[in-house]
C-alpha positions in Angstrom: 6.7 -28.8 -21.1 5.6 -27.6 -17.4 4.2 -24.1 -17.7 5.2 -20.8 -16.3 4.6 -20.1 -12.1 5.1 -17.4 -10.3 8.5 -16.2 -8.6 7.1 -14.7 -5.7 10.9 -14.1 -4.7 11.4 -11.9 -7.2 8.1 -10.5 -6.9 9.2 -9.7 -2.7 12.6 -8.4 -4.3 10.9 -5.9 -6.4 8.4 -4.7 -4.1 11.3 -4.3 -1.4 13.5 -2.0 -3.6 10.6 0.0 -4.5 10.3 0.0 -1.0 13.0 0.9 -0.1 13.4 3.9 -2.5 10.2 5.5 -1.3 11.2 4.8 2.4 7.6 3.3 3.0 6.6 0.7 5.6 5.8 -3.0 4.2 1.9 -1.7 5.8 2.1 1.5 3.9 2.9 -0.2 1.0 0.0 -2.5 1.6 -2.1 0.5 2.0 -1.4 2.0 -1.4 -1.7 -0.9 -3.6 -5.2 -2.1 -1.7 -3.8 -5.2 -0.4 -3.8 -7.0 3.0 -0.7 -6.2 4.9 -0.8 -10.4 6.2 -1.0 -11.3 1.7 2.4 -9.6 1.9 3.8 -11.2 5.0 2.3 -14.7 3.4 4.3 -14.4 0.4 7.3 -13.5 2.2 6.9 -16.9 4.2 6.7 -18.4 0.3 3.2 -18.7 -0.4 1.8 -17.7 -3.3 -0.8 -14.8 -3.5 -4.3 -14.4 -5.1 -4.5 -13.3 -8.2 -6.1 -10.2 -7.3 -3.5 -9.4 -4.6 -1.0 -10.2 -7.4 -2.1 -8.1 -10.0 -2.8 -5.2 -7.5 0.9 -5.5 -6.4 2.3 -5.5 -10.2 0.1 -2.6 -10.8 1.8 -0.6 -8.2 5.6 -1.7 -9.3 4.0 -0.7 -12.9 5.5 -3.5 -13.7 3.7 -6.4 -16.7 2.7 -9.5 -14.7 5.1 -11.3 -16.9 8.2 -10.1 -15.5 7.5 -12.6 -12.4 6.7 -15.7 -14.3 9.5 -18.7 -14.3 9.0 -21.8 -16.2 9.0 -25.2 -14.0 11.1 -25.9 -11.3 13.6 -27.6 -13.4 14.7 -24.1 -14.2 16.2 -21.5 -12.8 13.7 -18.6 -12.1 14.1 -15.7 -14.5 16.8 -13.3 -13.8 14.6 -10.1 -13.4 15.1 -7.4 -16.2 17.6 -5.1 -15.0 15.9 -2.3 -17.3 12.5 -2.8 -15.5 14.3 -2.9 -12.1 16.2 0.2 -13.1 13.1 1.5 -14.3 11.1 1.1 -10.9 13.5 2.7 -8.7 13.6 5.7 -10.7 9.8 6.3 -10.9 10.3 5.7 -6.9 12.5 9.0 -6.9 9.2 11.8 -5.8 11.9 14.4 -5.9 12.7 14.2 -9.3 10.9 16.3 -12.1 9.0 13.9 -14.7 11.7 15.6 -17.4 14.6 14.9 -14.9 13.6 11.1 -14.9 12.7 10.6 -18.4 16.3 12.3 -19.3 18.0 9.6 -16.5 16.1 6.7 -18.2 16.9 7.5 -21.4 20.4 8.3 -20.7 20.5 4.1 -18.8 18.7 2.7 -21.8 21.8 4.2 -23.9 23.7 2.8 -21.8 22.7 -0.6 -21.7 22.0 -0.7 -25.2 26.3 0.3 -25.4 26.9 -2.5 -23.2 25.2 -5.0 -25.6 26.8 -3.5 -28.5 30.6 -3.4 -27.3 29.9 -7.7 -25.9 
């Protein structure tokens, strides 16, 4: 059994929607999670990063560590969560009241718990 390594493809794909939905530079995105703007430009070349670089990243998506981990490379990589994705871009949204966005997340968790329900 090979053991779980990190999808530093999905970790880039989740940091770039986040960026993206707070219209920030990859540097200033650096800048607010404490990390090297060349770590980032490293793992989009592939590479994997530190594990403090890593855990500062996840800490900014607030996002659990775990949601980046594949098993071996026999496998396809982990399909992110589309909750957790969901989630991220909505916490992105500055212009939104903290009720406004818990009422929008609750209102997509209905929805994809419907979608389960009705398959």
């Amino acid at each position: 059994m090979s053991s779980p390594r990190l999808d530093v493809e999905s970790l880039i794909a989740a940091l770039n929607a986040e960026r993206e939905g707070r219209d920030l530079s990859w540097r200033k995105l650096a800048q607010e999670a404490g990390v090297s703007p060349s770590s980032l430009t490293r793992m989009q070349q592939g590479k994997l990063p530190d594990v403090n670089t890593f855990t500062a990243l996840t800490h900014w998506l607030r996002m659990p560590a775990e949601q980046f981990m594949a098993s071996g490379s026999k496998h396809k990589p982990a399909e992110p969560n589309p909750m957790a994705v969901v989630s991220t871009l909505l916490r992105g949204r500055r212009e939104m009241t903290p009720e406004a966005l818990k009422a929008l997340d609750e209102l997509v968790q209905a929805a994809f718990k419907f979608s389960k329900e009705v398959k």
